[in-house]
VEXNUVEX-717030 format. One record per residue (C-alpha): residue number from 1; x, y, z. Coordinates in pm, whole numbers, plus 50000, padded with zeros to 5 digits. Layout:
// residues N
<bavo><num>NUM</num><px>X</px><py>Y</py><pz>Z</pz></bavo>
...
END
This chain:
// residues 284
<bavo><num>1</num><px>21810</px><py>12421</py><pz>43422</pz></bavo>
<bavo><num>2</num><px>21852</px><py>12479</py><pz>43809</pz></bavo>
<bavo><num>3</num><px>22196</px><py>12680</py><pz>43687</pz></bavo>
<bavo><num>4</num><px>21997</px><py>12894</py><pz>43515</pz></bavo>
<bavo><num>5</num><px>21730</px><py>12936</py><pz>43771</pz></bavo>
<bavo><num>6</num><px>21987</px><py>13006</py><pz>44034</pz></bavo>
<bavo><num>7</num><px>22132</px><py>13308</py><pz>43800</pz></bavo>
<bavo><num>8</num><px>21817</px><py>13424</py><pz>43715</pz></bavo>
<bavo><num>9</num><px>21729</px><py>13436</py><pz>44094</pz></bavo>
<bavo><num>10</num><px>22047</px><py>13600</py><pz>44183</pz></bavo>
<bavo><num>11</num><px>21941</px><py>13881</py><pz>43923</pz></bavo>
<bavo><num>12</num><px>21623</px><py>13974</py><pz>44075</pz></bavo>
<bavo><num>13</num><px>21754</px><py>13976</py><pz>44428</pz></bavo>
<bavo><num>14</num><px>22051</px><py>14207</py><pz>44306</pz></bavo>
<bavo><num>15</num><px>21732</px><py>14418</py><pz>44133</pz></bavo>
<bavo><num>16</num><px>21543</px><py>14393</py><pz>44425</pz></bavo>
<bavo><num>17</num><px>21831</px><py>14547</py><pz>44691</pz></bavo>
<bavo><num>18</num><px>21930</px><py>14820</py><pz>44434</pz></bavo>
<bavo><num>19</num><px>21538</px><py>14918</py><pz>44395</pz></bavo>
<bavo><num>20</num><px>21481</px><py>14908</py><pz>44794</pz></bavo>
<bavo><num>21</num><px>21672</px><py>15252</py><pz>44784</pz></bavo>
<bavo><num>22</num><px>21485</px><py>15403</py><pz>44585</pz></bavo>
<bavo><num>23</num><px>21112</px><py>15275</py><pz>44651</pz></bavo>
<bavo><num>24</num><px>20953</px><py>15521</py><pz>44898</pz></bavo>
<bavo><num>25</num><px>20850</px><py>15340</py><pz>45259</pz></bavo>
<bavo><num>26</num><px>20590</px><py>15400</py><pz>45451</pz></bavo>
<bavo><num>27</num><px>20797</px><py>15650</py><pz>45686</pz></bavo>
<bavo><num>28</num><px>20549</px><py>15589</py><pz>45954</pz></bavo>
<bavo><num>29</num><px>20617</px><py>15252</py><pz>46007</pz></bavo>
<bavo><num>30</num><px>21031</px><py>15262</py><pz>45938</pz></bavo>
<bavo><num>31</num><px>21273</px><py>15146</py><pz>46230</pz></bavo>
<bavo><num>32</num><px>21615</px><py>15158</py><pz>46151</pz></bavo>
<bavo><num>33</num><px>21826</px><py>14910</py><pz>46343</pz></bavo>
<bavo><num>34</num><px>22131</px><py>15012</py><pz>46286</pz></bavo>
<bavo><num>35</num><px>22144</px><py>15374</py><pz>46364</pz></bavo>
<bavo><num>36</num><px>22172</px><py>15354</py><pz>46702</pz></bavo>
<bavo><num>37</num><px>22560</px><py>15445</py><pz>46760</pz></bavo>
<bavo><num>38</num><px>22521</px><py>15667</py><pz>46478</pz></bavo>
<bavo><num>39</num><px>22614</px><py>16092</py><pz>46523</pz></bavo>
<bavo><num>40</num><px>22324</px><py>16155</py><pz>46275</pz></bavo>
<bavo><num>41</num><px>22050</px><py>15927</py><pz>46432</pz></bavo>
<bavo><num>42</num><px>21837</px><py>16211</py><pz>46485</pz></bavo>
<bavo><num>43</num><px>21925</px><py>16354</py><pz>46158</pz></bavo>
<bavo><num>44</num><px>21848</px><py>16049</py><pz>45972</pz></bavo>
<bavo><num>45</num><px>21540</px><py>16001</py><pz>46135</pz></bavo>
<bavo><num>46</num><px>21398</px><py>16307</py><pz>46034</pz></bavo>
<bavo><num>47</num><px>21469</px><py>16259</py><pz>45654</pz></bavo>
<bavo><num>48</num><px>21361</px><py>15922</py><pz>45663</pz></bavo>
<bavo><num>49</num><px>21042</px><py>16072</py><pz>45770</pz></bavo>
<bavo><num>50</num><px>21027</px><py>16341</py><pz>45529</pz></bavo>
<bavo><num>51</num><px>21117</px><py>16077</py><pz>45293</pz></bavo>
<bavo><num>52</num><px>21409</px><py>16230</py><pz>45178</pz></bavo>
<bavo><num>53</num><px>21617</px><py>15927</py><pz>45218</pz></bavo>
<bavo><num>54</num><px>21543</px><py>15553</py><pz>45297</pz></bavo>
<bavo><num>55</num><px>21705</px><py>15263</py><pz>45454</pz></bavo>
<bavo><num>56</num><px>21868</px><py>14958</py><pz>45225</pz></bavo>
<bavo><num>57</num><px>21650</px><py>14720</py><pz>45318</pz></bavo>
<bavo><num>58</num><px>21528</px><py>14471</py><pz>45616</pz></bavo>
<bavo><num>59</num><px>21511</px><py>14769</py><pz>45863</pz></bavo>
<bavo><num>60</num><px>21869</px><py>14854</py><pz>45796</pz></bavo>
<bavo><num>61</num><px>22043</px><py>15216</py><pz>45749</pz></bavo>
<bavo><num>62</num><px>22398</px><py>15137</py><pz>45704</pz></bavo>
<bavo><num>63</num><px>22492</px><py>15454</py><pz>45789</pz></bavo>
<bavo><num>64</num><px>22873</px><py>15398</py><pz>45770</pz></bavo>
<bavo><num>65</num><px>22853</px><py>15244</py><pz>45391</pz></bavo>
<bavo><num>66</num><px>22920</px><py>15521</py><pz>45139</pz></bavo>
<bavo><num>67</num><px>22698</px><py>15681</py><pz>44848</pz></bavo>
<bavo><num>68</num><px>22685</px><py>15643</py><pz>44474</pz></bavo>
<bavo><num>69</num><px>22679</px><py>15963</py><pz>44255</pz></bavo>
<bavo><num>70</num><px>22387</px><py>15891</py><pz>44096</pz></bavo>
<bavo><num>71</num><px>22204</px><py>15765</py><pz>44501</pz></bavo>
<bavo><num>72</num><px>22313</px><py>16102</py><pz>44565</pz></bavo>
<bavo><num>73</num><px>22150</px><py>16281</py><pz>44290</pz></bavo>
<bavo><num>74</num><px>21831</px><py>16096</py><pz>44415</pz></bavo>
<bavo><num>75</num><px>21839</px><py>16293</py><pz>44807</pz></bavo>
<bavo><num>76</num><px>21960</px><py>16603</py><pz>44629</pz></bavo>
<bavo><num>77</num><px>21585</px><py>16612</py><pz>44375</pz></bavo>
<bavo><num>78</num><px>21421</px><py>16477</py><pz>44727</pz></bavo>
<bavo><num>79</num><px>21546</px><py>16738</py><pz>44925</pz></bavo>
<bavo><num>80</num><px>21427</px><py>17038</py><pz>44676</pz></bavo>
<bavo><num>81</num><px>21089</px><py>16841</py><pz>44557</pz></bavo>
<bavo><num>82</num><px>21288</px><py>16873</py><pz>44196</pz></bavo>
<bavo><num>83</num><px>21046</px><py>16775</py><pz>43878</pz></bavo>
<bavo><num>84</num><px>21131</px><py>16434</py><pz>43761</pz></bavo>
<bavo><num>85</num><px>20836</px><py>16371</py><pz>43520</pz></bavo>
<bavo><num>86</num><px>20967</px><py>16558</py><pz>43251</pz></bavo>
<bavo><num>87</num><px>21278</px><py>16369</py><pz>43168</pz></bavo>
<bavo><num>88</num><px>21444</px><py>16460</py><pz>42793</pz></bavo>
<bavo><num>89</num><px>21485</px><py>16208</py><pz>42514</pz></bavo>
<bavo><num>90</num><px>21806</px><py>16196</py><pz>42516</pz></bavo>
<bavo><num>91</num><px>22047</px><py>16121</py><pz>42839</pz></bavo>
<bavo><num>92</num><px>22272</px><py>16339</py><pz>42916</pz></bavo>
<bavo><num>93</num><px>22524</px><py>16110</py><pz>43006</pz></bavo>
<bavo><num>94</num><px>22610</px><py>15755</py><pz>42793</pz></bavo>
<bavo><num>95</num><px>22663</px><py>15577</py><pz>43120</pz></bavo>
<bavo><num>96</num><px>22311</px><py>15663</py><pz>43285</pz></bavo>
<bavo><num>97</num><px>22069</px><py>15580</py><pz>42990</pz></bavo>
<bavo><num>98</num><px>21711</px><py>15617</py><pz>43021</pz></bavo>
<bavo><num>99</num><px>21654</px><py>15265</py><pz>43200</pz></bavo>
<bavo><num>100</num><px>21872</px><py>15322</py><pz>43491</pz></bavo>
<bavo><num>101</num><px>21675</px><py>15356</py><pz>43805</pz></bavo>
<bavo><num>102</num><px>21818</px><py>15711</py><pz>43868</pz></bavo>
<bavo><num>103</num><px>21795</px><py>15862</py><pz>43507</pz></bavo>
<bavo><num>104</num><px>21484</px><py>16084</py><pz>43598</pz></bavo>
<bavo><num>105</num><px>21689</px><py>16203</py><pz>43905</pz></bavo>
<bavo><num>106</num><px>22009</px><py>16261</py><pz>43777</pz></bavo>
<bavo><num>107</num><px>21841</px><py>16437</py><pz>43456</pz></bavo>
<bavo><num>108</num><px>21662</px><py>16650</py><pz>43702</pz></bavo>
<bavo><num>109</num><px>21982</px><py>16725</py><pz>43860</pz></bavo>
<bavo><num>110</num><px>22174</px><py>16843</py><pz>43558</pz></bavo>
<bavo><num>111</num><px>21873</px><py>17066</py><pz>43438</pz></bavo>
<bavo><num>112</num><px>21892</px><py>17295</py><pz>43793</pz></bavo>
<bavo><num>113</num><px>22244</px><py>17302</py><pz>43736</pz></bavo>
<bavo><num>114</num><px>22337</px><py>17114</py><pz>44046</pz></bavo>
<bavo><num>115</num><px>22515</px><py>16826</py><pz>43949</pz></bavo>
<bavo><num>116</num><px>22753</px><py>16795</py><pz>43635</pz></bavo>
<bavo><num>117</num><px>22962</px><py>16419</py><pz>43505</pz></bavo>
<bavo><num>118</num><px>23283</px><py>16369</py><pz>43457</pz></bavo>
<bavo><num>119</num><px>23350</px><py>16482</py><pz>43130</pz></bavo>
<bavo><num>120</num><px>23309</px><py>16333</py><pz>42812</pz></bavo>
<bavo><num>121</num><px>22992</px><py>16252</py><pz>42822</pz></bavo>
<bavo><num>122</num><px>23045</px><py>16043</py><pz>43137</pz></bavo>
<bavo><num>123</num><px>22832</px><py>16112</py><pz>43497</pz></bavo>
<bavo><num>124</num><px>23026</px><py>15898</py><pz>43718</pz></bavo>
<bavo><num>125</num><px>22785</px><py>15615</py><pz>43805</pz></bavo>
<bavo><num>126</num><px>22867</px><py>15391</py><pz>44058</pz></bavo>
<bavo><num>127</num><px>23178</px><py>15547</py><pz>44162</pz></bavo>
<bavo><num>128</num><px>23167</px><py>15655</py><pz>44510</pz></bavo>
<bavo><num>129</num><px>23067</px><py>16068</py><pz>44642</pz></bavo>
<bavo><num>130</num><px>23370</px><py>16210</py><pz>44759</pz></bavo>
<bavo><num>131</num><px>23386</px><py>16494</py><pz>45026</pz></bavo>
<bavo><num>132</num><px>23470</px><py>16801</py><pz>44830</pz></bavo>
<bavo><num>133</num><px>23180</px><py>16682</py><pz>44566</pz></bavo>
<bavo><num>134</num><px>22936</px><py>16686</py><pz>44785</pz></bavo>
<bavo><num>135</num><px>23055</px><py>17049</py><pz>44955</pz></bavo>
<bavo><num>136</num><px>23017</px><py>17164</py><pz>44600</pz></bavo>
<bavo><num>137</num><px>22714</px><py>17029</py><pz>44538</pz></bavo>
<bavo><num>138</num><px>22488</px><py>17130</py><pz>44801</pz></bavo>
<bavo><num>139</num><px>22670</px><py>17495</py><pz>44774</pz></bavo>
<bavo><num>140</num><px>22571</px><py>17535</py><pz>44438</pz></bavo>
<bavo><num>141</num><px>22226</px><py>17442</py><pz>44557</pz></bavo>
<bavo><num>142</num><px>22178</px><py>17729</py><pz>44823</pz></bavo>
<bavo><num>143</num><px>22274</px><py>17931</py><pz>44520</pz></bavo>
<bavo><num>144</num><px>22499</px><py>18133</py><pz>44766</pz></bavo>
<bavo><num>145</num><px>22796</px><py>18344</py><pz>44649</pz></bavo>
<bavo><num>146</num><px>23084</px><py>18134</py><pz>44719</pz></bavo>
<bavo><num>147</num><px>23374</px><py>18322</py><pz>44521</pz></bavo>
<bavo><num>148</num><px>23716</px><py>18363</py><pz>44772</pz></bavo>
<bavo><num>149</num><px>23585</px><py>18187</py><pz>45043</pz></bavo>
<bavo><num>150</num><px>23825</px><py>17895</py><pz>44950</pz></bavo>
<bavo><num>151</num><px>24116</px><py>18171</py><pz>45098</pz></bavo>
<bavo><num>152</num><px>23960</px><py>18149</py><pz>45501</pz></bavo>
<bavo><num>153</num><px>24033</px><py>17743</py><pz>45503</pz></bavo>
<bavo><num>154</num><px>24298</px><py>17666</py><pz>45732</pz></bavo>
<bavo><num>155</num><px>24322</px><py>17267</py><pz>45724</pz></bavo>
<bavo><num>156</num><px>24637</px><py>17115</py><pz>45747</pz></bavo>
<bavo><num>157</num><px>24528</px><py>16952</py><pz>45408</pz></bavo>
<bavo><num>158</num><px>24383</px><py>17254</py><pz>45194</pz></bavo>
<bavo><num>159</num><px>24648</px><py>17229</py><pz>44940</pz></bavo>
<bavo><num>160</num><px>24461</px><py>16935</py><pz>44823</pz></bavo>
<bavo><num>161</num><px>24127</px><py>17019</py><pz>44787</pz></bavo>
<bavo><num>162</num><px>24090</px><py>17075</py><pz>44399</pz></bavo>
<bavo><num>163</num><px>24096</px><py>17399</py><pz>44282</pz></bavo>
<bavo><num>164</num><px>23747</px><py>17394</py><pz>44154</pz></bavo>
<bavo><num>165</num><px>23609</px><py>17276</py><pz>44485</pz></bavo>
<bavo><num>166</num><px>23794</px><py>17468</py><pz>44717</pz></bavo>
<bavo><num>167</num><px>23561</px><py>17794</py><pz>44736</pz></bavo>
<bavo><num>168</num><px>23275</px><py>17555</py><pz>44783</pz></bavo>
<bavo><num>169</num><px>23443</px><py>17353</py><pz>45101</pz></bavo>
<bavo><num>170</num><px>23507</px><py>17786</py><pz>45209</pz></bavo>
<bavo><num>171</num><px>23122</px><py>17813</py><pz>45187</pz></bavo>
<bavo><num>172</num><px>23052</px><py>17511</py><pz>45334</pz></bavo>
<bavo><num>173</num><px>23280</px><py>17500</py><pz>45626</pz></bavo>
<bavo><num>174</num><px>23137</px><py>17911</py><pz>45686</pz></bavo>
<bavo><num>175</num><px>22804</px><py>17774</py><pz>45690</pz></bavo>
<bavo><num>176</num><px>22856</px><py>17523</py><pz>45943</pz></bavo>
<bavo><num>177</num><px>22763</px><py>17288</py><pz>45691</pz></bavo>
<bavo><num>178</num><px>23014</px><py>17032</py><pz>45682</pz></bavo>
<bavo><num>179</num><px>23372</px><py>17029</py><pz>45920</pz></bavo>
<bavo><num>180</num><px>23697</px><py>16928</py><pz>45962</pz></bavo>
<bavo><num>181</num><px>23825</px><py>16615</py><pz>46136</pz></bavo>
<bavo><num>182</num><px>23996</px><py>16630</py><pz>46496</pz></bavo>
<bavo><num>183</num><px>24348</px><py>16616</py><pz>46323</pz></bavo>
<bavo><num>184</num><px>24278</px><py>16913</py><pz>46146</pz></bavo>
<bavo><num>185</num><px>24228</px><py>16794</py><pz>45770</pz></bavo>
<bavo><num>186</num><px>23961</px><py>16808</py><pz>45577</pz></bavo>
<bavo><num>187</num><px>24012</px><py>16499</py><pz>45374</pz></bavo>
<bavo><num>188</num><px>23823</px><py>16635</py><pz>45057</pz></bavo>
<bavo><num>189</num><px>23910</px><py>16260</py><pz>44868</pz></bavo>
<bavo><num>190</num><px>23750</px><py>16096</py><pz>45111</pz></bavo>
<bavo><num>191</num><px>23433</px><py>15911</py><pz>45018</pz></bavo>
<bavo><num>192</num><px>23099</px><py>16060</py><pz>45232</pz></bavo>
<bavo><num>193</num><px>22916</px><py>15851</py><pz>45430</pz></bavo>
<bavo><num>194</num><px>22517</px><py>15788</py><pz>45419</pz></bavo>
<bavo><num>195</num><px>22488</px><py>15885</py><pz>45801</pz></bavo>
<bavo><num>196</num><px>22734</px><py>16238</py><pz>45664</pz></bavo>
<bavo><num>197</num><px>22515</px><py>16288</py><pz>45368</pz></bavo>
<bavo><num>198</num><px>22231</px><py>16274</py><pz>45596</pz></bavo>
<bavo><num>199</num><px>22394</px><py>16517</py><pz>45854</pz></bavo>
<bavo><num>200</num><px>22496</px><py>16737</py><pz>45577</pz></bavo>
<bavo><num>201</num><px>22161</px><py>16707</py><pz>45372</pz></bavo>
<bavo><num>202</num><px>21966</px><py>16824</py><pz>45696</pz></bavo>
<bavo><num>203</num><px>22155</px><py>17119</py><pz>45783</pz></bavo>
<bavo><num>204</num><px>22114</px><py>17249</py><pz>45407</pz></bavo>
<bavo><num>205</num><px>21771</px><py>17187</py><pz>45427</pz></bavo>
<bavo><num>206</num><px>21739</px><py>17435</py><pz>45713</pz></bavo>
<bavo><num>207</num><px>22012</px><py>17675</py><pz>45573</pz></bavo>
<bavo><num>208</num><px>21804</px><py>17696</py><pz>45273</pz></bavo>
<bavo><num>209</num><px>21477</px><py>17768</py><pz>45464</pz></bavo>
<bavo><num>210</num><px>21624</px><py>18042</py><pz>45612</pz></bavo>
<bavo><num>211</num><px>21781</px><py>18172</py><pz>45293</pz></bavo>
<bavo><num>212</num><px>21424</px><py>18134</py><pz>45119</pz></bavo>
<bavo><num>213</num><px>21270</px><py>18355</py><pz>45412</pz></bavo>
<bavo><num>214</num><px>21491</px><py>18653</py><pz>45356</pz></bavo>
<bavo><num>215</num><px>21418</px><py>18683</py><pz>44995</pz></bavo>
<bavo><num>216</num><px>21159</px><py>18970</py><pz>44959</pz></bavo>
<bavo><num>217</num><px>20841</px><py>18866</py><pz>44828</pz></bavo>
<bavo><num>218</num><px>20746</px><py>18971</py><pz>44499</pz></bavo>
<bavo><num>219</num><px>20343</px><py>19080</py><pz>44472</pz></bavo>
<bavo><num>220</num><px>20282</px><py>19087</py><pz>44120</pz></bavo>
<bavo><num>221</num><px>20140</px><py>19432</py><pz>43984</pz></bavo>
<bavo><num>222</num><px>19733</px><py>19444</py><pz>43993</pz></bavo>
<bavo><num>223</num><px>19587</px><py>19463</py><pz>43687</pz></bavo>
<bavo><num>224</num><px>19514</px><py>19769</py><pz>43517</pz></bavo>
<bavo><num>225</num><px>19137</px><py>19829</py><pz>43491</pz></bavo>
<bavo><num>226</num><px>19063</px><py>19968</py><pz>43158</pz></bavo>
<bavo><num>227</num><px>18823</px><py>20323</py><pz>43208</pz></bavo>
<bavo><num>228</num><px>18588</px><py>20440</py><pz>43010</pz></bavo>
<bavo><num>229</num><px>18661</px><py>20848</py><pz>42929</pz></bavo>
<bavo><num>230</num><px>18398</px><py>21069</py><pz>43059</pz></bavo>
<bavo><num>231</num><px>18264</px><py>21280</py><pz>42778</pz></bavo>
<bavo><num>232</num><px>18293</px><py>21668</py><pz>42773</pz></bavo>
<bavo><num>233</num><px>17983</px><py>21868</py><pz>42692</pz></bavo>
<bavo><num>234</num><px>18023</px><py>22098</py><pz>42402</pz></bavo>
<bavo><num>235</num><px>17856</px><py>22469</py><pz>42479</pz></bavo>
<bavo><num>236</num><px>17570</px><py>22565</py><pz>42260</pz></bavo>
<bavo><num>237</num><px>17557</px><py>22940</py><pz>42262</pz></bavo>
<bavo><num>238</num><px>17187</px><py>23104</py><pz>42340</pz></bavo>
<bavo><num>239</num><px>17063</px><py>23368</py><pz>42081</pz></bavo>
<bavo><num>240</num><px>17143</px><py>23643</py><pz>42134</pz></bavo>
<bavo><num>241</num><px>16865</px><py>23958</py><pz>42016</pz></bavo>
<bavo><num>242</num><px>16976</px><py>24207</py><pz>41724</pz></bavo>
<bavo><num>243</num><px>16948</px><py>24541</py><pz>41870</pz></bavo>
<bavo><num>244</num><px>17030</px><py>24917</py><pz>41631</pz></bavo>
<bavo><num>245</num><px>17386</px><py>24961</py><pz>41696</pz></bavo>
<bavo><num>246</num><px>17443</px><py>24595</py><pz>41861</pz></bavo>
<bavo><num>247</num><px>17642</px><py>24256</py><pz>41683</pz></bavo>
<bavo><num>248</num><px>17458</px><py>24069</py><pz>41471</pz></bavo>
<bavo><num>249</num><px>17341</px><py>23735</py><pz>41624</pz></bavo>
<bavo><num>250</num><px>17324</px><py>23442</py><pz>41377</pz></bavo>
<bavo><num>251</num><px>17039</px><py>23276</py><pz>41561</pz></bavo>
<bavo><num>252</num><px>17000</px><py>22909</py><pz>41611</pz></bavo>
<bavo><num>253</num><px>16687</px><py>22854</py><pz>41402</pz></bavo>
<bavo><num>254</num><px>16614</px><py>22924</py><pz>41029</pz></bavo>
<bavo><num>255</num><px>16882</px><py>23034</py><pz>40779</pz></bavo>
<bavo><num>256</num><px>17132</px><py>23152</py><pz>40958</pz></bavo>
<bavo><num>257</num><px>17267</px><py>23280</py><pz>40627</pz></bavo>
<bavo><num>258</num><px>16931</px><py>23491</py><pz>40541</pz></bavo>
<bavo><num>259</num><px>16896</px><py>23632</py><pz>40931</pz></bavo>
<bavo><num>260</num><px>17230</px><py>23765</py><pz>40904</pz></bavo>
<bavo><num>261</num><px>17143</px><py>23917</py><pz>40549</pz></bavo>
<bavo><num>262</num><px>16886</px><py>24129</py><pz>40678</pz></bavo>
<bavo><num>263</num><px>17030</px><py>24266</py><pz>41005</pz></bavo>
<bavo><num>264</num><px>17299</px><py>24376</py><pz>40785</pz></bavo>
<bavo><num>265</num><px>17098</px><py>24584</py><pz>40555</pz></bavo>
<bavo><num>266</num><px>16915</px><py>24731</py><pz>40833</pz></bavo>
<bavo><num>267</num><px>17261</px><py>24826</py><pz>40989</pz></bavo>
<bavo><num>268</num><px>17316</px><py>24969</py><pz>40606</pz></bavo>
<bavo><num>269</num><px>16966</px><py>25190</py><pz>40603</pz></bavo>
<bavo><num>270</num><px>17055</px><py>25297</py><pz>40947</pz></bavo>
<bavo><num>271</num><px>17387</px><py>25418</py><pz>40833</pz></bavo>
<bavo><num>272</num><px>17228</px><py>25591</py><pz>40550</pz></bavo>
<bavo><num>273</num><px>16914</px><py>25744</py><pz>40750</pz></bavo>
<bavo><num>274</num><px>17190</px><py>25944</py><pz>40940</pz></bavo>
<bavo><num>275</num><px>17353</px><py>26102</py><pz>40654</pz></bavo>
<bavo><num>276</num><px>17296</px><py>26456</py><pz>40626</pz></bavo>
<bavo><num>277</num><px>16996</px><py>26487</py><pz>40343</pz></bavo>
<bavo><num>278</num><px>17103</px><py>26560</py><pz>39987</pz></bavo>
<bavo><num>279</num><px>16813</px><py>26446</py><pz>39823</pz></bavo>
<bavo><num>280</num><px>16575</px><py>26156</py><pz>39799</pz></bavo>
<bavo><num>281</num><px>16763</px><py>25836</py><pz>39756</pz></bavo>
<bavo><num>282</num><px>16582</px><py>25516</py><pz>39627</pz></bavo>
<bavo><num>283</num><px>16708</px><py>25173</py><pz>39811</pz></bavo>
<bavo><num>284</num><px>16644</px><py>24866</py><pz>39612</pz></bavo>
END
């Protein structure tokens, strides 16, 4: 019995330290111990209050300790306020199923495009970030043009950045995003860092910002406001009198058809009055 309550304690302490990453903390109140020494203090300290990233527990950062793929995933959705309530069905990946603590996140991920596994099938989880991942990563994120830029590195070490990464690390070196090291490699195996996530997380955060302030703004059209067409008076012609030798007018009262009649056979006896006289003619 106490073999089994030891194993069964060990279990929810291992839950408990794998859930203190991911539980926000009241950012407020957070004093990181360990950060002291560390190049990103400042830069940790502001995501921690944004709540972009968190300690590991008991006040500490460990900024030197290096990220999972799927921890990642989790600042990446953070950082760009991401929908995770909306998860599919299905997972995406057969080694982050739907009860993994960063399924939402990583499904979130792979639906902006951001973030793809292994191959077959596979995301990666647990295995460590490397450098040239996350240069990729956070490029694809900006959504900048990073084609050829891979051609302007000039580390010691380029020839073994992968070929589908090295653009990216172009793009992310011209950005001032990441750097090289003092001996002038890049080290793109290398596994990142939390404190160089969090360096590298902040400064895409304001590369972003400024990105998203040159877009134009786009004012949708106003709404067209249907109008009612003014109608057009039709004439209505005056009568006009019937003089000897004038037109006929066809009135606008009465039968039109019997006025008209009878101005034409007095236009007829007219006629015939002015004939020359040949004898006495009898009209009917």
């Amino acid at each position: 019995m106490k073999k089994n309550f030891k194993a069964k304690s060990l279990s929810i302490l291992s839950t408990v330290a794998i859930l203190s990453t991911m539980v926000p903390h009241a950012s407020a109140s957070v004093t990181l111990s360990d950060i002291s020494s560390s190049y990103a203090k400042e830069e940790i300290n502001e995501l921690v209050q944004k709540g972009i990233i968190y300690g590991t527990g008991d006040g500490k950062f460990n900024p030197m300790s290096n990220i999972k793929r799927q921890d990642f995933a989790i600042v990446l959705v953070r950082a760009l306020n991401l929908d995770t309530d909306n998860p599919p069905q299905s997972p995406s990946f057969k080694d982050v199923p739907q009860n993994n603590y960063a399924f939402s996140a990583v499904e979130a991920a792979v639906k902006a495009g951001l973030i793809k596994g292994m191959g077959n099938g596979v995301f990666g989880i647990n295995q460590n970030l490397t450098r040239e991942q996350m240069a990729v990563i956070f490029v694809n994120a900006l959504g900048v043009n990073s084609a050829g830029k891979g051609q302007n590195l000039a580390f010691s070490d380029v020839n073994s950045i992968s070929d589908w990464a090295k653009d990216a690390v172009g793009a992310a070196v011209e950005l001032e995003l990441m750097k090289g090291n003092p001996d002038g490699t890049f080290k793109p195996s290398n596994q990142a860092s939390r404190q160089e996530v969090a360096l590298v997380a902040y400064k895409f955060l304001n590369e972003k910002t400024k990105i998203d302030e040159q877009k134009p703004s786009v004012t949708p059209p106003p709404t067209p406001i249907p109008q009612t067409p003014t109608p057009i008076p039709v004439p209505i012609p005056s009568p006009t009198p019937s003089t000897g030798g004038g037109t006929p007018s066809t009135g606008t009262g009465g039968n039109s058809s019997s006025n008209g009649d009878l101005e034409i056979a007095n236009l007829v006896k007219a006629a015939i009055a002015a004939l020359p006289a040949k004898g006495d003619v009898m009209l009917t």
